[in-house]
C-alpha positions as CSV (number, residue, x, y, z in Angstrom):
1,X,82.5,50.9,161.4
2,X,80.2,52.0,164.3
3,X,79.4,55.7,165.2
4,X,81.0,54.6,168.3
5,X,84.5,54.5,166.3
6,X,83.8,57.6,164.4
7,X,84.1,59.4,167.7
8,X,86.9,57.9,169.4
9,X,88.9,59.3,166.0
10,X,87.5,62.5,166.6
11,X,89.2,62.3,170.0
12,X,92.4,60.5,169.0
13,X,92.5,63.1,165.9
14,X,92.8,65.9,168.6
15,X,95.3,64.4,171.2
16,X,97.4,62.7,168.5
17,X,96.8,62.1,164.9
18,X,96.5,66.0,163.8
19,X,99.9,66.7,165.5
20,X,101.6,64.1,163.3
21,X,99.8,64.3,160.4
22,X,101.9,66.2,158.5
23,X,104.8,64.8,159.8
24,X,103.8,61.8,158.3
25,X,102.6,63.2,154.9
26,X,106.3,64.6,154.6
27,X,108.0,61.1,154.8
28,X,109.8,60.0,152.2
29,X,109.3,56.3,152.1
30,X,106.7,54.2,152.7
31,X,106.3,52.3,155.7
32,X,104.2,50.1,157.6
33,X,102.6,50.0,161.0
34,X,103.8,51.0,164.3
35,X,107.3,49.6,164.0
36,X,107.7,51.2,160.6
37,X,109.2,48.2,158.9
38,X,109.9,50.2,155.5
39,X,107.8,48.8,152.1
40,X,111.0,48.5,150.5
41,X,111.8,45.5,153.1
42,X,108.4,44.1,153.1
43,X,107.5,44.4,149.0
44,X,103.5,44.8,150.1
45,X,102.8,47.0,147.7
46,X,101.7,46.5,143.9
47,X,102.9,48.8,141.0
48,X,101.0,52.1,141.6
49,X,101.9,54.0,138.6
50,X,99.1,56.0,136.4
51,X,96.4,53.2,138.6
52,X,93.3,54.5,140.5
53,X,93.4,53.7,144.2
54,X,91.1,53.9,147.0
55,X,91.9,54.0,150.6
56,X,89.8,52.3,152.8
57,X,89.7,53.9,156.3
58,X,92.1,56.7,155.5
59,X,92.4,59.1,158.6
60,X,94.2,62.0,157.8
61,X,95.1,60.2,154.3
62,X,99.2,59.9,154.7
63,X,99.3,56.2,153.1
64,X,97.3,58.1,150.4
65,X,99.6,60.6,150.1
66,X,102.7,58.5,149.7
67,X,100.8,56.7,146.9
68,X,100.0,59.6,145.3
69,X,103.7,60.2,145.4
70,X,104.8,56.7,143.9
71,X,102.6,57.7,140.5
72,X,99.4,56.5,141.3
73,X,97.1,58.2,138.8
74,X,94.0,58.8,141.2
75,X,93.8,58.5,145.0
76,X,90.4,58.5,146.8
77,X,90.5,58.4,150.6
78,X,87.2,57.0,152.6
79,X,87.2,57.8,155.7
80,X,84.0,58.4,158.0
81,X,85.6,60.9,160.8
82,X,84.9,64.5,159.6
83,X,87.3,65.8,161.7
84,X,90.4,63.1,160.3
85,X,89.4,64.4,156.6
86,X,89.3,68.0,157.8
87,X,93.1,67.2,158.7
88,X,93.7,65.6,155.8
89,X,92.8,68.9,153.8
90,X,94.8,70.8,155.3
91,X,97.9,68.5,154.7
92,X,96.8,68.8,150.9
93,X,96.5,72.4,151.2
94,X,100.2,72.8,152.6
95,X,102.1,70.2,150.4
96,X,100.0,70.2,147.3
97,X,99.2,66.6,147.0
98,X,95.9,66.7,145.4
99,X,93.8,63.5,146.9
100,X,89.7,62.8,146.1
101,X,88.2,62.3,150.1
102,X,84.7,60.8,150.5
103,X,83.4,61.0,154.1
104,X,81.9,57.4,153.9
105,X,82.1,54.3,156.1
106,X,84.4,51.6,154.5
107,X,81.5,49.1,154.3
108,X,79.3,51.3,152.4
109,X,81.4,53.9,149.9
110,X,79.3,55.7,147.5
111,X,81.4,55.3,144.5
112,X,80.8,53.2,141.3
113,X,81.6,49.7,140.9
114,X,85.1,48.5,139.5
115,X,86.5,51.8,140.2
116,X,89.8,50.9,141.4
117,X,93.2,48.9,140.8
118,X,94.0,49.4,144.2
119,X,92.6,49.3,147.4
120,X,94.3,49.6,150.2
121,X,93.7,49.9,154.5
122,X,96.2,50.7,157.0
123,X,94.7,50.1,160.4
124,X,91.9,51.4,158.5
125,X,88.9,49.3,157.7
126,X,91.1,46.9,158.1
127,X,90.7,46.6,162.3
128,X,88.0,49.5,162.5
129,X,85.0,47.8,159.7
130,X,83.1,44.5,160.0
131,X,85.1,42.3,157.8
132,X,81.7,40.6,156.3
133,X,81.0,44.0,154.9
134,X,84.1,45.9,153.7
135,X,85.8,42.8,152.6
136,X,82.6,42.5,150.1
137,X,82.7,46.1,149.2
138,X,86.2,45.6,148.5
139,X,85.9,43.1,146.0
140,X,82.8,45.3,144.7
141,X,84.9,48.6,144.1
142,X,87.8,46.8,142.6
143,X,88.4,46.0,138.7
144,X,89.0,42.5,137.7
145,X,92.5,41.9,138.4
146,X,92.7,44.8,141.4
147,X,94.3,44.4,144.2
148,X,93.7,44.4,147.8
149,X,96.1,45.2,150.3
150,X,95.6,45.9,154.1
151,X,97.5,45.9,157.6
152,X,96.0,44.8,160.8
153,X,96.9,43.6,164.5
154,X,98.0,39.8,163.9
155,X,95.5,37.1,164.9
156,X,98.4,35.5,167.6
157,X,98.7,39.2,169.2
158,X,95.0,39.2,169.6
159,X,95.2,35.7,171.2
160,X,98.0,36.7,173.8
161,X,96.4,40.2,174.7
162,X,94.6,40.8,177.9
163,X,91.2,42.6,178.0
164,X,93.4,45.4,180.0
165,X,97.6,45.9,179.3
166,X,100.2,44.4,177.0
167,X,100.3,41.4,175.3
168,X,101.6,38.2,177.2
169,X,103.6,35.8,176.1
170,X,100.6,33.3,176.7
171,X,97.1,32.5,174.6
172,X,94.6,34.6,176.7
173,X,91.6,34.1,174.8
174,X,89.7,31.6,172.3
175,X,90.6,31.5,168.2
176,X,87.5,29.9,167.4
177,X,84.6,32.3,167.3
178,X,86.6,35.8,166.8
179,X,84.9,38.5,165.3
180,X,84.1,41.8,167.3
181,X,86.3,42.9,170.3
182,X,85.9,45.5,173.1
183,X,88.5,46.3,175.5
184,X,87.9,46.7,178.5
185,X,90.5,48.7,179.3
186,X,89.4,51.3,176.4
187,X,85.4,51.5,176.7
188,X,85.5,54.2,174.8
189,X,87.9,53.8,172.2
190,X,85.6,51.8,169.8
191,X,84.9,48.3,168.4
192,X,87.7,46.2,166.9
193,X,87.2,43.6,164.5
194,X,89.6,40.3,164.0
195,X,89.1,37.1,162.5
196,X,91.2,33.5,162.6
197,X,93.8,33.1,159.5
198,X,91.3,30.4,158.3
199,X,88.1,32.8,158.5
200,X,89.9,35.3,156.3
201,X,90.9,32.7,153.8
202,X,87.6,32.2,153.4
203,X,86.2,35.3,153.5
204,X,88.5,36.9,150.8
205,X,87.9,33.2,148.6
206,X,84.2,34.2,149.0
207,X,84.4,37.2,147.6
208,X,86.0,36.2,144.7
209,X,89.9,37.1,145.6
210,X,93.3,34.9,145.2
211,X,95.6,35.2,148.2
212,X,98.9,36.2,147.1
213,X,101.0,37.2,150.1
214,X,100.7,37.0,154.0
215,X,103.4,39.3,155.2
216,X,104.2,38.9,159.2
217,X,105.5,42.1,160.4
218,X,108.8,41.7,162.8
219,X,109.6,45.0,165.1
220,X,113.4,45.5,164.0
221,X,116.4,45.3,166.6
222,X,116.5,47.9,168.5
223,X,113.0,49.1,168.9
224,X,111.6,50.6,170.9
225,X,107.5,50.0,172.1
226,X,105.7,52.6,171.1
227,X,105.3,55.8,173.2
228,X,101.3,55.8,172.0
229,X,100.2,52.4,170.7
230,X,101.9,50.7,173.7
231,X,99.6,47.3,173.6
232,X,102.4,45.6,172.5
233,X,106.1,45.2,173.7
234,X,108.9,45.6,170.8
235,X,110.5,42.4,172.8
236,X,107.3,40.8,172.2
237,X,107.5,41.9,168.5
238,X,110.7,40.8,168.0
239,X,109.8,37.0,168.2
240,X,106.5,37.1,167.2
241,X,104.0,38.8,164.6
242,X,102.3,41.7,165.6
243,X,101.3,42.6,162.7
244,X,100.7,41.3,159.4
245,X,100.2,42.9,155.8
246,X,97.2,40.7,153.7
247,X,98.1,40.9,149.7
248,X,95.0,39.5,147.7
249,X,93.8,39.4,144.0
250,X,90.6,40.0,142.2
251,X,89.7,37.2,139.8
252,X,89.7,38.7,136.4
């Protein structure tokens, strides 16, 4: 993750994450994503009870939060934004939630190896890091038999979506060769990262983790696009993937 992304956050943190933040802390359930397709319909997550997790690419820490909630015995949230985790604080401050928060890039977090049982990204690290670096620090951070769960854009949304407006319901751009993405349309809104289904196979194989579960996000009848992350239609997420949930084992 660029300093480039660390201040469109602190941007996006003033017009629109702070105001939600805790909002979103207060939820009772967890869910994913901009359609908010609840966990208990998807069934992403491991077991969290009494097990250490780190968050890679927090924010303002409210997937933490819920963990924390579910029984997780430790949560640690990386994020690099100072302002995000400034948020975050104050979320902790109000509900009581006690989190650890490291102001760290997600391809280089100062914490020991094997750490963790869980780590986790929610348009975290997961869109905003160089997969050839926090995919390995992953793996690095996690105990043997840890797992690794993240949420990103789907590889078919990237391939229908224009440099500028919605997605179409058309392939716009080459699979082969994906990697780092700027849109035009957001020049200053930082550098996105997506690779092919077959690149992350690898990837994760690489670095030394079992693929358990790809889980494509539908938007749910009657959705509505979203009034911020508007990119994508909820017609256009009704018949195909926008999103998708990665599930993934450390060898032990």
């Amino acid at each position: 993750m660029s300093e480039r992304n660390v201040e469109a956050w602190t941007r996006a943190n003033t017009d629109y994450t702070d105001a939600r933040a805790e909002e979103a802390w207060g939820k009772d359930e967890i869910d994913w994503g901009i359609w908010a397709v609840p966990e208990s319909e998807v069934h992403a997550l491991p077991d969290v009870s009494g097990k250490d997790v780190v968050e890679l690419g927090c924010g303002t820490a409210y997937f933490g939060a819920w963990l924390k909630r579910r029984g997780a015995r430790r949560v640690v949230g990386v994020d690099p934004t100072p302002a995000q985790l400034e948020t975050a604080r104050r979320c902790m401050a109000k509900t009581g939630i006690e989190l650890e928060l490291v102001q760290a890039f997600g391809e280089d977090v100062p914490l020991p190896d094997a750490s963790f049982d869980v780590a986790v990204s929610e348009y975290g690290a997961s869109i905003w890091a160089d997969p050839y670096k926090w995919i390995p620090e992953a793996a690095r951070l996690l105990r043997p038999g840890g797992e690794l769960v993240f949420l990103r854009n789907s590889t078919l949304l990237i391939l229908c979506s224009p440099d500028d407006g919605k997605a179409e319901e058309r392939l716009l751009r080459p699979q082969f060769g994906m990697h780092r993405f700027e849109w035009s349309a957001d020049v200053d809104e930082g550098v996105e990262y997506h690779l092919s289904h077959g690149d992350w196979i690898r990837l994760l194989r690489e670095n030394g983790f079992e693929i358990v579960d790809l889980i494509e996000i539908q938007a749910p009848e009657g959705a509505e696009t979203h009034s911020r992350y508007d990119f994508v239609s909820a017609e256009w997420a009704m018949k195909w993937p926008s999103e998708e949930i990665w599930r993934a084992r450390k060898s032990s």
